[in-house]
N, C-alpha and C positions, 0 to 999 in steps of 0.2 A: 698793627694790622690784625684784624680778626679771619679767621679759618676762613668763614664764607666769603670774603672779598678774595681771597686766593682762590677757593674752587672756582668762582666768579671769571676771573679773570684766566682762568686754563679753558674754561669752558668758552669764552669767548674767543680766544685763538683755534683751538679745534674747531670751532665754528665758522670763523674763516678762512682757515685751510681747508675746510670740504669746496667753502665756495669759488676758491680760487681754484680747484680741483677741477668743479662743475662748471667755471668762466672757459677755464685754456682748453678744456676736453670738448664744448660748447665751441670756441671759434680754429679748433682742430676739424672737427666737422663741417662746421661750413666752410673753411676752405678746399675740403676733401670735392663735397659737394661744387663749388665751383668748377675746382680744376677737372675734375667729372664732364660736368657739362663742357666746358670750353674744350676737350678732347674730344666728346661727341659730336660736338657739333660742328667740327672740323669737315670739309669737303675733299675726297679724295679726287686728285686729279685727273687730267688727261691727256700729260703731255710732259716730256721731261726738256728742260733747254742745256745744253750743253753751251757753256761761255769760256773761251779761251780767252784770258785777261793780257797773258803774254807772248811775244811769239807769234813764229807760224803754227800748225800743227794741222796732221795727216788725217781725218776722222773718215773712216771706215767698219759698215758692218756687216756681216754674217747674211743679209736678207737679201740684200737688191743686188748682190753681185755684181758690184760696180766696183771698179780701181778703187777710188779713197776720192772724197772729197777733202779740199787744202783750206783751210781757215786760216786768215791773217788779223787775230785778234778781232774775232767775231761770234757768232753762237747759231748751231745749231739745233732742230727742234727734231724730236722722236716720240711717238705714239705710245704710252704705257701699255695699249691692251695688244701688242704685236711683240713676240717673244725675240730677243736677239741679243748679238753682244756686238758693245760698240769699242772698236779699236778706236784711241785717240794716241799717236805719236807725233813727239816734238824730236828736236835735236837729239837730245840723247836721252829720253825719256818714252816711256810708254806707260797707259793707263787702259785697264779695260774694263768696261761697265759692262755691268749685265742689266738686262730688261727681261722680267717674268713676271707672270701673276700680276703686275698692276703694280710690282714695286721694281726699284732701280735702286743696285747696288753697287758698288766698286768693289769688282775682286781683286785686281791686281793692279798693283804699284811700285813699280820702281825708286821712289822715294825715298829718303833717307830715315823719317819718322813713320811711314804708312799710316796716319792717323784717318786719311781716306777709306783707309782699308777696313779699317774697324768702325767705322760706326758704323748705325742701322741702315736697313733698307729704308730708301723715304718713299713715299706713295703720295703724303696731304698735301694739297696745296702751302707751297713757300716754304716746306722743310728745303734742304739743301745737303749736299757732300761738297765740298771744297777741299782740294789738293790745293796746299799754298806755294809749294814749290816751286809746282808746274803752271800755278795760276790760272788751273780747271774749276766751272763753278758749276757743278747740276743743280738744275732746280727742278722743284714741281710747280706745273703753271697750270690754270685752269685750258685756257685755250692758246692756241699763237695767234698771237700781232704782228700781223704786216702793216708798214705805211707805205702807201701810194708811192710817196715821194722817197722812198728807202734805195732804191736805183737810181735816182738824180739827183743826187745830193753830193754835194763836191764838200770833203772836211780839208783841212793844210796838210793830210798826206796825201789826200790823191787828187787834188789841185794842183 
């Protein structure tokens, strides 16, 4: 082997380690870039559902001064832009969400892991907080859906 076939061939590796440098640094960015946009272009919502998966449970808030409305594995709907805090009590659990600003959080939880408890405020449409314990689902929804046929519909519990 002669000298210049070695300098040859070092220079050709440093020469593709730049460009592999400039490939990953290249599709770092346009993933940046994407994830960019698809965060922007997220629609904040207007409306948060409260769905009780299991159970009964007592939901109650702070505004309409009303007793508590009783949910038997159903979901309730509440306005992001009207500030309150919603009690949600089952048997031996309580949850309390708060609603401000446009975001809904979970402050408190009785739960054994509070993983409800920590995560973020959600605001965008389809984020969510889920208490698995208690079988609580919030979500963010653009509008609510009512069906017509939502009061006469007979399922094999209440047939």
């Amino acid at each position: 082997m002669f000298d210049s076939d070695i300098i040859h061939n070092s220079e050709n590796r440093r020469r593709r380690y730049v460009n592999d440098i400039i490939l990953l640094a290249a599709c770092l960015l346009a993933a940046g870039i994407i994830l960019l946009i698809i965060r922007c272009a997220q629609d904040t919502g207007g409306y948060i559902e409260i769905r009780i998966e299991t159970g009964e449970a007592r939901i109650s808030d702070n505004t309409s001064g009303e007793e508590g409305l009783s949910v038997l594995t159903g979901s309730c709907i509440y306005p992001l832009n009207v500030e309150r805090e919603v009690i949600i009590e089952q048997d031996n659990a309580v949850n309390i969400l708060r609603i401000s600003d446009g975001h809904a959080d979970m402050r408190e939880a009785d739960c054994p892991d509070r993983i409800c408890v920590h995560s973020k405020p959600i605001s965008k449409i389809g984020e969510s907080i889920i208490c698995l314990p208690h079988g609580i689902i919030v979500t963010v929804i653009d509008a609510p859906t009512y069906s017509v046929n939502d009061a006469d519909e007979n399922d094999a519990v209440t047939w």
